[in-house]
N, C-alpha and C positions, 0 to 999 in steps of 0.2 A: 494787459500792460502791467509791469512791475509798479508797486509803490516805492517812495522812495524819501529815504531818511538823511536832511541833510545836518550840517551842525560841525562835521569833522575836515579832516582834510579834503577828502573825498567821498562822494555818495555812497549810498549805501541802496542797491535795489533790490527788491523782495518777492519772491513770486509766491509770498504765505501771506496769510491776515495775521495770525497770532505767533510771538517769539518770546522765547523766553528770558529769561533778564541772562542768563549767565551767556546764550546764545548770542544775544546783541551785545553783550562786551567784549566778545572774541571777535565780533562785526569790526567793531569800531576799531578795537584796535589793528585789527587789519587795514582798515580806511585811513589810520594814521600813520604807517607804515612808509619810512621814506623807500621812495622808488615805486610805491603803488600805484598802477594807472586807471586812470578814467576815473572806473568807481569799484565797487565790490560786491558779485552776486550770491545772493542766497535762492536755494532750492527751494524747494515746498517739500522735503525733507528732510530740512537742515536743522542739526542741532550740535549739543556741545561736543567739541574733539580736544583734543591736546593741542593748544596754541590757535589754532583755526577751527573753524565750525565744518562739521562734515557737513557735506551740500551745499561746500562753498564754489567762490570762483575766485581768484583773486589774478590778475595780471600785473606783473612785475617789467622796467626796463633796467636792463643792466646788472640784475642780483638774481636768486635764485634762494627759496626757502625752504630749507628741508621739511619740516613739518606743517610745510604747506603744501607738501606731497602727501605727506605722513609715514609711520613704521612698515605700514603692509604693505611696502612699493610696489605697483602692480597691479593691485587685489582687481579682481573683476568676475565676469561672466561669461562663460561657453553653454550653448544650447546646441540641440542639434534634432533636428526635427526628423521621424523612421517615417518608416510608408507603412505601419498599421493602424488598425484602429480599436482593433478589441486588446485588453491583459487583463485576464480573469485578477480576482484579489488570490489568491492560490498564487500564482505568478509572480503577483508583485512581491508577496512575502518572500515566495524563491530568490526573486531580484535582489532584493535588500540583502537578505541573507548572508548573498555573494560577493556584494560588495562591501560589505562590513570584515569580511574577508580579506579580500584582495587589496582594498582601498585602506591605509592607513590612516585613521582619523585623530583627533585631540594630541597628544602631544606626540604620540607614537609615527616612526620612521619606519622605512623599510629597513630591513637588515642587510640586503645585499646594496653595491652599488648599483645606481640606474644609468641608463642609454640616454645620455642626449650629444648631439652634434657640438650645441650650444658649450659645452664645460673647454675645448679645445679652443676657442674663441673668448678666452675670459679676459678682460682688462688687466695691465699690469698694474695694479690699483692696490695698495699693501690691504684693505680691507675685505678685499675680494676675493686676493691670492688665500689671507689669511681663514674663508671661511668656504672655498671651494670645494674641498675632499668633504665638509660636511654635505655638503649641497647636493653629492651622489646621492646621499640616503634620502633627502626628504624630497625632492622632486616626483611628484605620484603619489604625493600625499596632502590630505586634504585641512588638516589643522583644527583649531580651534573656535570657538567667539562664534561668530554669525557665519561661518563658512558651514556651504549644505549642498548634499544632493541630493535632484528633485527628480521625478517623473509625471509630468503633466501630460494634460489632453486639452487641445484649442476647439477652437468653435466647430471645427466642420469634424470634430472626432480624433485626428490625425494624433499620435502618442509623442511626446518630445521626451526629452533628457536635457538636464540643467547642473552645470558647475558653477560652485561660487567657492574660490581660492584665491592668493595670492604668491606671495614670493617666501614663504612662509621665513623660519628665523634668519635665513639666509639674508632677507630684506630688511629686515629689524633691524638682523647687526648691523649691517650697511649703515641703515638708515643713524642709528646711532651713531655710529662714527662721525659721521658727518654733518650730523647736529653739533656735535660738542667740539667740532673745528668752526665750525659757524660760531658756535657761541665764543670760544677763544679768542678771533677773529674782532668781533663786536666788541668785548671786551678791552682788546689789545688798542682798538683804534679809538674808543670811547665813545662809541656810537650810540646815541639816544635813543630805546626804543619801547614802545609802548607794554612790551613786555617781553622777557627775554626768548622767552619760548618760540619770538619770530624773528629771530636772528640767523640773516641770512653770510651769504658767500656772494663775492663776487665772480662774473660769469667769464670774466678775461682772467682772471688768478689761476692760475696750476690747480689749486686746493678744486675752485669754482669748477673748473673744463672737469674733474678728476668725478667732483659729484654727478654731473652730467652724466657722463662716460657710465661711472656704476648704476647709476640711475636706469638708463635704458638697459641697461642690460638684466639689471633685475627685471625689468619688465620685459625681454626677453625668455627670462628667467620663470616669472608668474605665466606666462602664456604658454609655456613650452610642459607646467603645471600641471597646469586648466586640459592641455592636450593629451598629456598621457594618462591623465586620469579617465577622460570621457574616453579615449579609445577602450580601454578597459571596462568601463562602462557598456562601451555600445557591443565587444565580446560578451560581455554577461548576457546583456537584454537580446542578443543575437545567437545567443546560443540555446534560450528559453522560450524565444518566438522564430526566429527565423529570418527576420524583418531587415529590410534595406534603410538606407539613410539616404534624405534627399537634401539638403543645407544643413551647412555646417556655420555659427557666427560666434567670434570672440570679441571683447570689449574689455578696457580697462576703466576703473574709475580713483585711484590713486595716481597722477602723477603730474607732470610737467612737460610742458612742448614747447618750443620755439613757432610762434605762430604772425602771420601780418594782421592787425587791428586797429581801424582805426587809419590806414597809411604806415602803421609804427610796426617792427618787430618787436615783439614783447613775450615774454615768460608767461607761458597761461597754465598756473598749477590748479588741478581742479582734484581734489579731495575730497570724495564722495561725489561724485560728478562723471559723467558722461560726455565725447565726443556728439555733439547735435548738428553738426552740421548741414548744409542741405542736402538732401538721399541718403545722408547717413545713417545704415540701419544700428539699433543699438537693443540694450536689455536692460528692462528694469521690472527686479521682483520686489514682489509684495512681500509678507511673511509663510513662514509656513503654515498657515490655513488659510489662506486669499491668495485672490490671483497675480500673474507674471502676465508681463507685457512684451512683445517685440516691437520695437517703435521706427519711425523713419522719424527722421531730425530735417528741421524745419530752415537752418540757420540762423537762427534769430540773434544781430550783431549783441542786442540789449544783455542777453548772459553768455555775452562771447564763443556765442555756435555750441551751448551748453544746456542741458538738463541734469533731472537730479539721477539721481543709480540707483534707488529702490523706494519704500514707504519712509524711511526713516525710525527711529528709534521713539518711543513716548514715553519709553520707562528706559532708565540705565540699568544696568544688569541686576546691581543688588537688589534697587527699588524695584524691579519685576519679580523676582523671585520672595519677595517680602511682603507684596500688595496683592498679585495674582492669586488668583485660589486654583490649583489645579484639576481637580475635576469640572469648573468651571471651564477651564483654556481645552481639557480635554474635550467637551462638548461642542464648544465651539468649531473642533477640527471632523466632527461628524464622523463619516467611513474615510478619512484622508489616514491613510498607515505611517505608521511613525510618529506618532502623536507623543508630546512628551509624557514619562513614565516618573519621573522623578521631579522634585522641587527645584532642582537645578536647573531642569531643563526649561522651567519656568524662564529663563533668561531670553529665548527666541521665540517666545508663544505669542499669538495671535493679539494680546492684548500690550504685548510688551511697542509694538510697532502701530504708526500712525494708519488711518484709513485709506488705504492705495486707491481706492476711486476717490478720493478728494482728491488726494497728491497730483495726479495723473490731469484732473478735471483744472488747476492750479497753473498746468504748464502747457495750456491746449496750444499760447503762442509760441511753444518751444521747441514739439514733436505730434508729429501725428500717432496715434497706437494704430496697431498694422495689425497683428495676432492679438488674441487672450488666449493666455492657456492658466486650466485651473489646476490645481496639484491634487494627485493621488497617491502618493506618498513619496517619503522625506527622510535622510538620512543626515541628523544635523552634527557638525564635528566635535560637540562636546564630549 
């Protein structure tokens, strides 16, 4: 059972023992957030984001908050499990190799335009229209920050493949846009709020339906990512082994849904959060040197059919790269290939991210772990 912090307008429940001060004042102020319901969940991965705490939950009636989504609209998880069980270290270096190749990573686009169904179906949305011919070039591409791809192995041997992307600047723009009409918006009507970074849109407004609209579609937009990257993926590792694919799973953990809670339809934005419902299969990775999870969700109403999406953050980028000793994060990664090389990379190393078996052990009434798979190397989008 979550503990729980009362004092605000609304609770505040916890599935961690320890938060940090700047963490619980993005809490709170979410808790006092007009239109917030029930109460407000935290992860056992949650820490500070822009305006809301990543590994939150937050349910809204009748608004909708953009950075209660956040900028990576979308971001999420594809795996996909082959039917072998050997890849020599020979191999895997081939693997990487090719996809460092083929895969556009950190800021870098494809140069040509790319295939998707999806561009012909675009919202007549002036943010949308305005940022779709970019949106040819980065689709199959994997970005920046904590976006990585993994090759693991599960218990019984079996080799998997792991994407972790988003809607890359496509979703940013978006998401900008329509922060800063939410914020106009709150301004215009003189709305009180506990800080301006949670100013939302209403869901019957033009403006409100419009965010919606670009919303899901960016998240059509990040899954359609996530897809043609792994298929490229699974041509590489398919053309160095030979190997079939047997499950294929995708998940988001940026966004917003209209969902019933409670008896209530209500807004359930979960930012750094996961669908948990019950049967619902989901992913949640550790860092790059610990293990990845494939989970079934449990429904547990208490974090609104929610868990958290990974180990969480323990260090912020700078403070990793400034505390971390690198030959230190290097050893910790053992024979796992793609171990960071530089002091930059310090940013996604082993030490920079919370202990994924806590995390995991944190949320036992949240999801059941189905798979562990442990990684054999890593190609991270810095």
């Amino acid at each position: 059972m979550p503990r729980v912090i009362k004092g605000e307008k609304i609770p505040i429940k916890l599935w961690l023992d320890k938060i940090d001060p700047l963490t619980l004042e993005q809490a709170k102020n979410l808790a006092n957030l007009p239109y917030a319901y029930k109460w407000i969940a935290l992860m056992p991965d949650a820490h500070p984001g822009y305006g809301m705490p990543i590994g939150g939950i937050l349910a809204t009636t009748d608004v909708i908050v953009p950075n209660a989504v956040g900028v990576d609209i979308g971001c999420g998880m594809r795996a996909v499990k082959t039917d072998v069980k050997e890849l020599s270290k020979e191999s895997l270096i081939k693997i990487l190799r090719e996809i460092r190749k083929t895969i556009p990573t950190g800021f870098a686009h494809h140069k040509t335009k790319q295939n998707w169904i999806g561009f012909s179906k675009a919202p007549e949305v002036e943010i949308i229209q305005k940022e779709l011919d970019k949106a040819h070039y980065q689709i199959g591409t994997l970005g920046g920050g904590n976006h990585f791809i993994e090759i693991l192995k599960d218990e019984n041997s079996y080799i998997w493949l792991m994407v972790h992307s988003g809607s890359r600047n496509f979703g940013l723009k978006t998401a900008e846009f329509f922060y800063n009409k939410a914020l106009k918006f709150c301004q215009e009507k003189d709305i009180k709020l506990p800080t301006i970074e949670l100013s939302f849109l209403p869901i019957d407004s033009k403006i409100g339906k419009e965010y919606f609209e670009s919303m899901n579609y960016c998240l059509e937009f990040a899954q359609a990512n996530r897809k043609l990257m792994m298929q490229r993926l699974k041509e590489i590792v398919n053309e160095e082994t030979g190997c079939g694919f047997i499950e294929e799973i995708d998940v988001h953990h940026n966004y917003a849904s209209l969902e019933n809670h409670f008896g209530k339809d209500v807004f359930v934005h979960r930012k750094g959060a996961i669908n948990a419902e019950k049967g619902k299969i989901g992913i949640i990775p550790g860092s790059m040197g610990t293990p990845s999870y494939i989970t079934e969700g449990k429904g547990n109403p208490e974090s609104f059919n929610s868990s958290s999406h990974g180990a969480g953050r323990k260090l912020g980028r700078r403070e990793a790269t400034e505390k971390l000793n690198l030959k230190k994060e290097q050893k910790k990664m053992k024979d796992i290939i793609g171990k960071p090389r530089q002091k930059k990379e310090l940013e996604e190393a082993p030490g920079a991210y919370k202990d994924i078996e806590k995390v995991m052990e944190k949320q036992k009434d949240l999801i059941t772990p189905k798979v562990k798979l442990k990684p054999l190397a890593v190609v991270i989008g810095i």
